[in-house]
matplotlib code that plots the C-alpha trace (Angstrom):
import matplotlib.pyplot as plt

x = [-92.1, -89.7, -87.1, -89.5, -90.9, -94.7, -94.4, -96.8, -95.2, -92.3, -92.6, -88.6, -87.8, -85.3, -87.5, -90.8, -88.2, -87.6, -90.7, -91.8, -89.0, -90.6, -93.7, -92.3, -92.0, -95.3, -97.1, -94.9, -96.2, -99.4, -99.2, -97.5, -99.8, -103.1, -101.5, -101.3, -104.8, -105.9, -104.1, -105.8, -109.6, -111.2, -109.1, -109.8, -107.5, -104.2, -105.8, -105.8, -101.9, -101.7, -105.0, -104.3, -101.3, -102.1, -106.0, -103.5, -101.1, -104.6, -105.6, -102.1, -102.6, -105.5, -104.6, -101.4, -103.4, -105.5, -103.3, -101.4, -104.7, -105.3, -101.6, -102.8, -105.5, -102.7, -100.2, -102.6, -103.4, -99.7, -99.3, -102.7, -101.4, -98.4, -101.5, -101.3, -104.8, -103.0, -99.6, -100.7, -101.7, -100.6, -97.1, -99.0, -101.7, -98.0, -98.2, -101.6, -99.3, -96.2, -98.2, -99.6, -96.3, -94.5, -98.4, -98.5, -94.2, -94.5, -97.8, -95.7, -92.4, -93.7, -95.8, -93.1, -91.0, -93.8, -93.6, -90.2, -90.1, -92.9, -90.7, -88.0, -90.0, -91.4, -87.3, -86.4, -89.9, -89.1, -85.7, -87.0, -89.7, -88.0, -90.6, -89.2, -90.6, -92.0, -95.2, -96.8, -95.9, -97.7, -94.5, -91.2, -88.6, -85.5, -82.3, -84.5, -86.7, -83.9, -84.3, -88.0, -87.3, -85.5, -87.6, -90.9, -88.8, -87.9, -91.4, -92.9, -90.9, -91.5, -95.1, -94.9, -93.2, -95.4, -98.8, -97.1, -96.3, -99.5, -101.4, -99.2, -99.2, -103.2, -103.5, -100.5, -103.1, -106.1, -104.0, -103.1, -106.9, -107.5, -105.0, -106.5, -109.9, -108.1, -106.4, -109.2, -111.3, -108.8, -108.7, -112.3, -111.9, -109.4, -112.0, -114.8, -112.5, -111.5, -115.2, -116.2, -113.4, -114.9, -118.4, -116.7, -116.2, -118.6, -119.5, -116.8, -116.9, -113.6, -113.0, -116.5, -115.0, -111.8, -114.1, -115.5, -112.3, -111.1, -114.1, -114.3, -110.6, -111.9, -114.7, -112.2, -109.8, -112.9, -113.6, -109.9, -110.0, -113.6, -111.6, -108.7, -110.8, -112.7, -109.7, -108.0, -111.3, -111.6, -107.7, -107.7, -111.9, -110.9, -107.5, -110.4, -112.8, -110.3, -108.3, -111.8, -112.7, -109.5, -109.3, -112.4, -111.1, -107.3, -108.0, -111.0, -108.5, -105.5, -107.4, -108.6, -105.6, -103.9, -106.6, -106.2, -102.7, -102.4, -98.4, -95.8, -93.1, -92.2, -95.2, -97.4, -95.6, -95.3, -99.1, -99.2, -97.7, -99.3, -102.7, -101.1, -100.5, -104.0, -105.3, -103.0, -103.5, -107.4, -107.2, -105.1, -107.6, -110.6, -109.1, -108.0, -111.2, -113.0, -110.7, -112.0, -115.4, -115.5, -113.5, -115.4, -118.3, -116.5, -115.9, -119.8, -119.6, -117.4, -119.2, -122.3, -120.2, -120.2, -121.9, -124.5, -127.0, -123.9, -122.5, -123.5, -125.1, -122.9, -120.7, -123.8, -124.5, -121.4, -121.1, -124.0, -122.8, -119.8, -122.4, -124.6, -121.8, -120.4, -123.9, -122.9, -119.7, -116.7, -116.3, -113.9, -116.0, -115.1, -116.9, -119.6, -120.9, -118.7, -117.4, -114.0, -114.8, -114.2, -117.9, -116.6, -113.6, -115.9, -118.3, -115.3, -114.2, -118.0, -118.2, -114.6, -115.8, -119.0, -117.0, -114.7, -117.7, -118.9, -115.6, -115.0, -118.2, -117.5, -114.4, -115.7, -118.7, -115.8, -114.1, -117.2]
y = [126.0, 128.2, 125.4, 123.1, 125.8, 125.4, 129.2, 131.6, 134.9, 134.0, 133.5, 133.4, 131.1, 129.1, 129.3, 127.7, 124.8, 123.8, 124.0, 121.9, 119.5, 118.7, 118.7, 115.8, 113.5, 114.4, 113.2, 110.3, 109.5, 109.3, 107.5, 104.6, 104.5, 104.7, 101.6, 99.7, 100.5, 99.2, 96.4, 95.4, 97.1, 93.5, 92.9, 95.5, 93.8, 94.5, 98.3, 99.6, 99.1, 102.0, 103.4, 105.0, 107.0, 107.9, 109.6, 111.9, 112.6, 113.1, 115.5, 117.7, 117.8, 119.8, 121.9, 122.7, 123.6, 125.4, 127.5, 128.3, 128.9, 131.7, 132.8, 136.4, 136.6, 135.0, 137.6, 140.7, 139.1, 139.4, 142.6, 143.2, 142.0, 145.2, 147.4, 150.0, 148.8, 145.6, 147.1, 150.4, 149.0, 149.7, 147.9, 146.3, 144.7, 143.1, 139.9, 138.5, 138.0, 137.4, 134.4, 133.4, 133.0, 131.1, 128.7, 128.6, 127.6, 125.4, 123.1, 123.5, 122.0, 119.1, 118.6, 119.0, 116.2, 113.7, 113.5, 113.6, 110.7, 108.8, 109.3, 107.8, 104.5, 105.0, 103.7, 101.5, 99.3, 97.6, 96.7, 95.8, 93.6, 92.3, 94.1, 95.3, 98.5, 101.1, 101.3, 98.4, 98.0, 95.5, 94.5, 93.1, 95.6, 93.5, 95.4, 98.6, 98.1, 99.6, 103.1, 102.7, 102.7, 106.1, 107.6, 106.5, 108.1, 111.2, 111.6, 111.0, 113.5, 115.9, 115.8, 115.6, 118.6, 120.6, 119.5, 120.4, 123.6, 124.9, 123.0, 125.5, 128.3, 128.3, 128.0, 130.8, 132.7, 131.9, 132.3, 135.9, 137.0, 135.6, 137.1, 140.4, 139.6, 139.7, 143.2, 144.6, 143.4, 144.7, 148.2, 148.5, 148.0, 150.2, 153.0, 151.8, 152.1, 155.7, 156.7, 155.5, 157.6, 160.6, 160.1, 161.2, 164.7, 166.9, 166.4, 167.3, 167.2, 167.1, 163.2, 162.4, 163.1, 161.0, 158.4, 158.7, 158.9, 155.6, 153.7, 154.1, 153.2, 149.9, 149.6, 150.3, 147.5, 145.5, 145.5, 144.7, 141.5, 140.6, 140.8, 139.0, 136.3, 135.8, 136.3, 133.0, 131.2, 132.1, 130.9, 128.0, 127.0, 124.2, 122.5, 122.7, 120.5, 118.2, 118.0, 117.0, 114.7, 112.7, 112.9, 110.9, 108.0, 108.0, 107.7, 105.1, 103.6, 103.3, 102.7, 99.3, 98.6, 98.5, 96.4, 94.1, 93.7, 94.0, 93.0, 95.2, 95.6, 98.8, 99.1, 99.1, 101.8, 103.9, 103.6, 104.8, 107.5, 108.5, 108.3, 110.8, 112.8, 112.9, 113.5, 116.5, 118.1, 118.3, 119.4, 122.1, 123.2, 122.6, 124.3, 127.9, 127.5, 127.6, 130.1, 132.9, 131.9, 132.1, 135.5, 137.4, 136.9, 139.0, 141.7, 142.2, 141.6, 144.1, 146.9, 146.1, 146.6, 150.5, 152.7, 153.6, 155.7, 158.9, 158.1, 160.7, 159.5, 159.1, 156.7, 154.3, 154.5, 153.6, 150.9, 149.6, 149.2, 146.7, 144.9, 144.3, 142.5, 140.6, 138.8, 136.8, 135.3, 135.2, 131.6, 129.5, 126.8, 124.6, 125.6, 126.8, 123.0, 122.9, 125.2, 124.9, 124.3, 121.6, 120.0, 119.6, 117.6, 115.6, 115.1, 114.0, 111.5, 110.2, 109.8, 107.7, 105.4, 104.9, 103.9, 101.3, 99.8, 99.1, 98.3, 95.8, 94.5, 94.1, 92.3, 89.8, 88.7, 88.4, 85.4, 84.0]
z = [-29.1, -30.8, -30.5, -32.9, -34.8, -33.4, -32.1, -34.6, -34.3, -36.8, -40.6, -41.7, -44.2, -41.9, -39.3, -41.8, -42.9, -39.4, -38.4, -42.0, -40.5, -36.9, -38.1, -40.6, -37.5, -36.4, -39.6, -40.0, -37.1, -37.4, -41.0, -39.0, -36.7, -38.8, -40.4, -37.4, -36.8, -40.0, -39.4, -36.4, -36.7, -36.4, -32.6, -30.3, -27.3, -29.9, -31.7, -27.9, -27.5, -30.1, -29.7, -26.2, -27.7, -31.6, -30.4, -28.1, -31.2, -33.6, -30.3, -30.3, -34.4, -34.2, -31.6, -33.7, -36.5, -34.9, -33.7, -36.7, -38.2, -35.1, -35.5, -36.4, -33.8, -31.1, -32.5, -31.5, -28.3, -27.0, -28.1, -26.4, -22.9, -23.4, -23.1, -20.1, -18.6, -17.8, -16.1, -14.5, -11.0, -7.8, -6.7, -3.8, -6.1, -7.9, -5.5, -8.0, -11.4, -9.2, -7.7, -11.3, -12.7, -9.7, -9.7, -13.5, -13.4, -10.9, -12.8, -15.9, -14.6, -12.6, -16.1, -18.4, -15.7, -16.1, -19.8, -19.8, -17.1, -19.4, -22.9, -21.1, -19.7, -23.7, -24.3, -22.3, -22.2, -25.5, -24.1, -20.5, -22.3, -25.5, -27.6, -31.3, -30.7, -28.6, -31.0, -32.5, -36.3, -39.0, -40.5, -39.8, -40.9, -40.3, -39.6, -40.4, -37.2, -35.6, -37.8, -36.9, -33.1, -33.1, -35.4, -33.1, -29.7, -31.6, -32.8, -29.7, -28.0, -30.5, -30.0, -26.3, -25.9, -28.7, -26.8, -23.5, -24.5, -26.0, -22.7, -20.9, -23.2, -22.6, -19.2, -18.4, -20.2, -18.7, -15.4, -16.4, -17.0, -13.5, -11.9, -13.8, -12.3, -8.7, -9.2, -10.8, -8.0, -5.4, -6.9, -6.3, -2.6, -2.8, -4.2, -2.1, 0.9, 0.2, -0.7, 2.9, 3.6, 2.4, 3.8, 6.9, 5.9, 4.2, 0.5, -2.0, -5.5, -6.4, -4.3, -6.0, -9.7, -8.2, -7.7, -10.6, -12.8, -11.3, -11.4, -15.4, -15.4, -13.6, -16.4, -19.1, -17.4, -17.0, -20.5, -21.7, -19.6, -21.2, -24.5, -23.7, -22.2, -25.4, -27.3, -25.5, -26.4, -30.3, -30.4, -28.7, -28.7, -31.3, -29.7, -26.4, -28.2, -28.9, -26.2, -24.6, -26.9, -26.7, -23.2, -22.5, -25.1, -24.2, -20.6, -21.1, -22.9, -21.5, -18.0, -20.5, -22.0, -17.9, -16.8, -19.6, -18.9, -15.0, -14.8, -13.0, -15.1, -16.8, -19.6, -17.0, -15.3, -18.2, -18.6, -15.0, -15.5, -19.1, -17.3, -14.6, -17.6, -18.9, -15.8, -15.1, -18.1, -18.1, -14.6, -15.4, -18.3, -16.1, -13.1, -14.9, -16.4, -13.5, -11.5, -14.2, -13.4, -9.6, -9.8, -12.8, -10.8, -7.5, -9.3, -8.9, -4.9, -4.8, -6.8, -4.2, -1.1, -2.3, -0.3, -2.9, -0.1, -0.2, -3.8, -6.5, -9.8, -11.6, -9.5, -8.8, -12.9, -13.6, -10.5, -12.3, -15.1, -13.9, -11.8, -15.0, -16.8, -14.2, -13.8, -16.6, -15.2, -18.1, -19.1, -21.9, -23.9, -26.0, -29.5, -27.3, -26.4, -23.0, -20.5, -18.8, -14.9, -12.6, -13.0, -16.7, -15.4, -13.5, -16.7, -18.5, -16.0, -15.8, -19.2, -19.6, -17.0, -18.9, -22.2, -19.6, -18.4, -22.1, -23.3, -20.4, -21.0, -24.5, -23.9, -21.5, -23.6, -26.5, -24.2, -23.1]

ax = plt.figure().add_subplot(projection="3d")
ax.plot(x, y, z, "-o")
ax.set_aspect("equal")
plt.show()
């Protein structure tokens, strides 16, 4: 992101005019588009060879913007994840982030390859298929067309690898809070283990304020994942709702648009592959999403696995306290009118296929 100058936390001069300058192609973009679709509002067959691909640039716009809007709030929050509550754990508890980062490197590289693999079919189609240009364009530029051609690639990969980095930016993030969740829920076996421990030998008051001590550090650590959690949905709530939105109509759409043309050659699998792409990247929302869910609601299963007959007060007070909260699992929405899980990925798929059965339906009464 820094490469393009998408990434918030800088505000340098140099840094603003390249980012003014990728952001250039981006717009461009769009204005080209938006003319094409002008062009062809009344003919639905031709508006969804461009359709499929400008709703997905219209999706990374607001997400961008979004962001930038947030850049303060996004600044805080990685300074927030420095805080001591989320390093000071036990080495053996390590494993959960280690095993974040290799999952969360591993999505985002066989990610990052598919849209690089798809930019690349974006090339060579046109030539493979004798089409002018990548994108569909109302008028004939001549000699120009060929200025057009490069400036639709570089665009295109500009806004490919923007969207692909906030997608993964996000759901690194939502993959750190639930690898928080799974230390924080191994530290409290790790107490309940020892006060079982101590139940074999006769009441002490000093293991008792141990307890104690480290069981508010867990509501302490419990409380700074509650707040980064809600500090990844205020940031990126907004590029959720879109990314939603234009999910269901670029994959109803391109889903259309393959059906429509049903040829192997090379457009169709570049659409392939885009459709991969879609699918990938909600998945990868919906699936985080839905990781934080399951796991905020363990931390309560373990606070009930205390043995709360030979606890004093106030460890079962403050066992109760955790327990309270995590009856209302932690969740990421999407302006509050969707929550990131995997029933939301099915919803979304549901819906798409709704909007393909109309517009197939559509179409066919059109040649009739």
């Amino acid at each position: 992101m820094t490469a393009t100058g998408a990434w918030p936390d800088h505000s340098s001069i140099t840094y603003n005019i390249k980012a003014l300058f990728f952001h250039a192609f981006t717009i461009g973009l769009f204005v080209t588009m938006s003319m094409q679709v002008i062009f062809n509002l009344n003919d639905f067959t031709n508006l969804s060879e461009i359709l499929y691909i400008m709703v997905t640039v219209t999706g990374y716009v607001v997400k961008q913007c979004a962001l930038t809007y947030k850049r303060n709030v996004f600044v805080n929050l990685i300074q927030f994840l420095k805080d001591p509550l989320f390093l000071s754990y036990p080495d053996e508890l390590d494993h959960y982030m280690f095993e974040t980062v290799k999952k969360s490197t591993l999505i985002a590289n066989v990610y990052r390859f598919s849209i690089a693999f798809c930019i690349v079919l974006f090339t060579v189609y046109p030539i493979l298929e004798n089409k002018p240009l990548p994108f569909p364009f109302p008028y004939d530029l001549g000699n120009y067309r060929y200025f057009m051609y490069a400036f639709q690639i570089i665009s295109v990969g500009v806004c490919a690898w923007n969207n692909c980095t906030i997608d993964t930016l996000t759901t690194s993030l939502m993959g750190i809070a639930a690898a928080q969740l799974d230390i924080l829920y191994e530290k409290l076996i790790v107490i309940r283990k020892e006060s079982q421990e101590n139940d074999d030998v006769p009441y002490c008051e000093k293991s008792e304020e141990d307890i104690l001590h480290k069981l508010r550090q867990c509501v302490e650590h419990h409380n700074a994942i509650i707040h980064l959690v809600e500090s990844i949905e205020d940031i990126f709530t907004v590029g959720l709702l879109a990314q939603f939105t234009c999910s269901i109509i670029v994959i109803c759409n391109t889903v259309f648009y393959i059906i429509l043309m049903w040829t192997i050659n090379s457009q169709f699998v570049m659409l392939l592959d885009y459709l991969i792409i879609l699918m990938l990247q909600l998945f990868m929302y919906c699936w985080y999403g839905n990781e934080i869910i399951l796991k905020s609601v363990k931390i309560g299963e373990a606070c009930y696995k205390f043995n709360w007959c030979d606890s004093g007060t106030p460890v079962r007070q403050t066992l109760f306290i955790i327990m309270e909260r995590s009856k209302r699992p932690l969740t990421i929405t999407t302006v509050k009118l969707s929550t990131l899980s995997l029933s939301a990925y099915k919803s979304i798929l549901q819906w798409s296929y709704s909007c393909l059965a109309l517009l197939l339906k559509m179409e066919q009464q059109r040649k009739n």
